[in-house]
N, C-alpha and C positions, 0 to 999 in steps of 0.2 A: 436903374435901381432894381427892378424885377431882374433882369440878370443875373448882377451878385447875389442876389438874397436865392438865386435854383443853385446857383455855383458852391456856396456855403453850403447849403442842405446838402446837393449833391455828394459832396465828399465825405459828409460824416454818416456812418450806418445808421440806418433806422432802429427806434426803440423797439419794434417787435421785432425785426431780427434777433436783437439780441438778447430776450426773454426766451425765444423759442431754445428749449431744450430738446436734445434728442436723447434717446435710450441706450444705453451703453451697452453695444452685442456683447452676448457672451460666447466663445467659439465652445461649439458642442465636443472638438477634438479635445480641447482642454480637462474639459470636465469631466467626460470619460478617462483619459487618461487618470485622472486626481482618484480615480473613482479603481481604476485596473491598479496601481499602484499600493494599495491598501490589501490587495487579495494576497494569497498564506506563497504562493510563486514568486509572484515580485518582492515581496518581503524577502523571502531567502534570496533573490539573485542583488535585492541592494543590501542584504548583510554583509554577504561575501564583498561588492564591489567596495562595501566602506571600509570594511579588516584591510582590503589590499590596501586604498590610502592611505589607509594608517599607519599600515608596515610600511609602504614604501616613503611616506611622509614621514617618518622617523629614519631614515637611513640618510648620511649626506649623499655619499657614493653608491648609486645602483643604478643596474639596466632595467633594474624590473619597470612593465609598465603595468597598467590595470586596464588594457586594451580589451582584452579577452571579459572580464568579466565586468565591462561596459556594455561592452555586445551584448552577454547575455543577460543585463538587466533589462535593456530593449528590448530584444527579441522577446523575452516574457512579458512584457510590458506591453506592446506593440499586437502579438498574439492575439492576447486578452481583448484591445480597444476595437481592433479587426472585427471580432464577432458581437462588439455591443455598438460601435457607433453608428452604423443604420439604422439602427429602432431608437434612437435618439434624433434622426433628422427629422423635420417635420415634413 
């Protein structure tokens, strides 16, 4: 009888396991980025990359892509995170 009755408990999780909460990281790359994204550079590089969408989202037929001015939302994007996400790590 004490056998079954560890065999039951055994398989089902404990009530404090399942109260314990953990803290939900927040990636420091993220938030800097959210944060390089707002500056007056990447603003103009995602204007341009969004007019090319648009233009070429409205054409059926095109070769155009918006290769080039993906890269350079990144690269201005990316620039930016470079030089702030060290003094962000703890």
């Amino acid at each position: 009888m004490v056998f079954e009755e560890k065999m039951i408990t055994n398989g089902e999780p404990e009530e404090e396991e399942e109260e314990e909460e953990e803290e939900e990281m927040v990636d420091p790359l993220e938030t800097v980025r959210q944060k390089c994204e707002v500056t007056e550079h990447c603003v103009h590089a995602r204007e341009k990359l969004e007019l090319c969408e648009t233009r070429v989202g409205s054409r059926s037929q095109t070769k155009e892509e918006c290769t080039e001015e993906l890269f350079d939302f990144l690269h201005a994007r990316d620039h930016c995170v470079s030089h702030k996400v060290f003094s962000s790590l703890k």
